[in-house]
N, C-alpha and C positions, 0 to 999 in steps of 0.2 A: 701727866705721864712724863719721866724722868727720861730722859736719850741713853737712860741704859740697857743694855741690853737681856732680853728676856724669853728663856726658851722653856721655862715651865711654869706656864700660868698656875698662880695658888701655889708656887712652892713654899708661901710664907706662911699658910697655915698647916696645920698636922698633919703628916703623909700618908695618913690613912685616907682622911679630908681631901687633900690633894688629888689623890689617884682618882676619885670619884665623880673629880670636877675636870677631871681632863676628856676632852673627848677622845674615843676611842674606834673600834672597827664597827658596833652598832652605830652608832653617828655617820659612820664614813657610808656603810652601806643604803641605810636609811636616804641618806643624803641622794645620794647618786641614783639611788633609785627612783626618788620622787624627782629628779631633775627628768631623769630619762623617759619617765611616764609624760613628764609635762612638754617634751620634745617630740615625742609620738600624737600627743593632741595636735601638734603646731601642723603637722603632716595632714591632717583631717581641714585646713582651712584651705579653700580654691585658692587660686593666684588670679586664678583672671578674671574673675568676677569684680574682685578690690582694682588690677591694673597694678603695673609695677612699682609707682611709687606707694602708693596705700599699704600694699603687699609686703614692701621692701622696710617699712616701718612697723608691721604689726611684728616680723620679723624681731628687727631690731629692740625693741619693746621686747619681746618674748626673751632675748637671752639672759635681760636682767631679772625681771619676774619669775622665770624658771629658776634662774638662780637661788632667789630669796625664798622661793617657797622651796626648793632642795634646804638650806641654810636652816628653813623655820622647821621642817620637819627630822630636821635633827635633830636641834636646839631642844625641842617637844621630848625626847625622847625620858630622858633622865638630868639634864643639866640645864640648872635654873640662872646660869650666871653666865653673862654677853662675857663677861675678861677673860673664861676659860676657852674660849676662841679667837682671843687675842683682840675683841671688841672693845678698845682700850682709848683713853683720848691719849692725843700724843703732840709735840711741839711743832712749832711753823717749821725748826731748823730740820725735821726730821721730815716734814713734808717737802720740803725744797730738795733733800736730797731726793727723793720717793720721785720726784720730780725730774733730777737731772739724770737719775738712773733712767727712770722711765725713755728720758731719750737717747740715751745711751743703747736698750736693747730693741730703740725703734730703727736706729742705724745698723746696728747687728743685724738684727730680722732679717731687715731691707737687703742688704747685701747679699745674707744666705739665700734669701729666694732671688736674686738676680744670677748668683752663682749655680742654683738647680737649675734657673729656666735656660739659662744656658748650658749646661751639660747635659739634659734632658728632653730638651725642647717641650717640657709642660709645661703650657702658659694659663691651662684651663682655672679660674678664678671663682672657687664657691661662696664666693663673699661679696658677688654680682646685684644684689639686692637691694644692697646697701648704699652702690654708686646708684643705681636707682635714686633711691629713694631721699638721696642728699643734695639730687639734680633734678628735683621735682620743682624749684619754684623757693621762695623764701622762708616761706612757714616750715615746708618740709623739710627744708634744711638745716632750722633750729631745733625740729623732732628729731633730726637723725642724730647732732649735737647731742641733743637730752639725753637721748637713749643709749646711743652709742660709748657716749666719754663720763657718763654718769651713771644712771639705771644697770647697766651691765656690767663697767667694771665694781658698783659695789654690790651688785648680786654675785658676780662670780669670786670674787674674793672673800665676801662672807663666806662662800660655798668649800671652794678650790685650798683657800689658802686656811681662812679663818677652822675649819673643820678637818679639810682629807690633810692639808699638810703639819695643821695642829697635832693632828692623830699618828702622823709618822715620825714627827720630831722626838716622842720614848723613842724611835729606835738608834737615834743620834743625828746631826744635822746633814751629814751626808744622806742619808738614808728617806730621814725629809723632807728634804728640800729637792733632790732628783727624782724621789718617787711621786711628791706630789704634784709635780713639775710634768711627769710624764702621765699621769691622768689626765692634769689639763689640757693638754696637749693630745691625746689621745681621743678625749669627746667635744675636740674640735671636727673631727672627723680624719682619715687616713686620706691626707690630702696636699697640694703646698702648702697649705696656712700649716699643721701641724709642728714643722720645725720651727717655724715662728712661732706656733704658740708656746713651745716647748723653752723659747730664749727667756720670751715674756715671764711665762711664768716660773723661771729659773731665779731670775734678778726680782722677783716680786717676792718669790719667797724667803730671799734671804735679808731684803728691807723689810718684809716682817718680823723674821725671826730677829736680829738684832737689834729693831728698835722696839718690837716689844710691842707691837700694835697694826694692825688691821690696815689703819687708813694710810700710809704712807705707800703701804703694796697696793691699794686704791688709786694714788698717786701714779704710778708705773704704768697702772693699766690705764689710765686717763689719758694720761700722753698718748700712747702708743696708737688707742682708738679714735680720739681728736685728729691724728696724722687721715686718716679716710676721707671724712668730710669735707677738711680744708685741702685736700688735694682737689677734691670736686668743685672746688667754691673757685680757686686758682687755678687751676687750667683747664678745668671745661673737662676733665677727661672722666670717661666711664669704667675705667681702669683697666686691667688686664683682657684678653678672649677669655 
């Protein structure tokens, strides 16, 4: 895959052909819908039976899984081809930036939510589960890893980026990139994590969109969620009330 940039998969072949390989608002819906069924099971598993780190990992595991099977059940729907979702190989030089972005909007993030909890005094933390389960012991640790900086960001970029913001880039790249950005962001839950997720995947969509492939906004998201773990590993903290 070339470092050029590329915001309509298949536009090389005939625009009839084209249009048919782009995902569109059945994808988007499809997609999101079987995410959101597959988040409503996660609701049905005890917490205390497992115990917070067990829990705190079936968790973390679930957001990538959900992901990818939102992803497959779109994919399923009518289009037979991974590159019309931007599931494209792409170069080391495009991963390293996907990379320095990615910590570029983990300092972002950081800051905005030091900036709410200070003018809001919410410190409440829905992503409690996870310090869990990253401070469980060393095996747990390399699960929360796995799942966390792996499993999740490439199920939700399959999802998020590779599909709903594939689907909104016809309407122009403004239109894409912030509407997709605010989905993701949105089925984080209405919450602090929301404007973070909202930075995340602002800067994830637009290292997709102009490199023209999937894994570099994979990159973005890797960073950002690796920053959890290794806080837990380095200073012992369980993070936020």
């Amino acid at each position: 895959m070339s470092s050029t940039r590329s915001d309509h998969p298949g536009r090389s072949a005939p625009a009839a052909g084209a249009a048919l390989r782009r995902p569109g608002w059945p994808e988007v819906i499809a997609g999101l819908a079987a995410l959101t069924a597959a988040g409503v099971l996660l609701v049905f598993i005890p917490s205390e039976p497992l115990g917070p780190v067990a829990f705190g990992l079936v968790v973390a595991a679930w957001s990538g899984v959900a992901g990818l099977f939102g992803f497959a059940v779109a994919a399923a729907l009518r289009i037979r081809s991974l590159a019309a979702f931007n599931v494209r190989r792409t170069t080391a030089r495009w991963m390293l930036i996907g990379a320095a972005w990615g910590l570029a909007a983990l300092l972002l993030k950081g800051g905005l939510i030091l900036a709410i909890t200070a003018l809001t005094g919410y410190e409440e933390n829905p992503q409690g589960m996870y310090y869990d389960a990253a401070g469980g012991g060393l095996p747990a640790f390399f699960l929360t890893v796995l799942f966390l900086a792996v499993l999740t960001p490439i199920g939700e970029e399959f999802l998020f980026r590779g599909v709903v913001t594939t689907a909104l880039l016809r309407y122009g790249p403004v239109i894409g990139s912030l509407g997709g950005s605010a989905v993701f962001a949105v089925f984080h839950g209405v919450n602090i994590i929301l404007p973070a997720a909202f930075v995340v995947g602002l800067v994830a969509a637009e290292v997709m969109r102009r490199s023209g492939s999937i894994w570099p906004a994979v990159a973005v998201h890797s960073v950002n969620n690796l920053a959890l773990p290794l806080l837990v590993l380095l200073t012992g903290t369980a993070g936020p009330a």
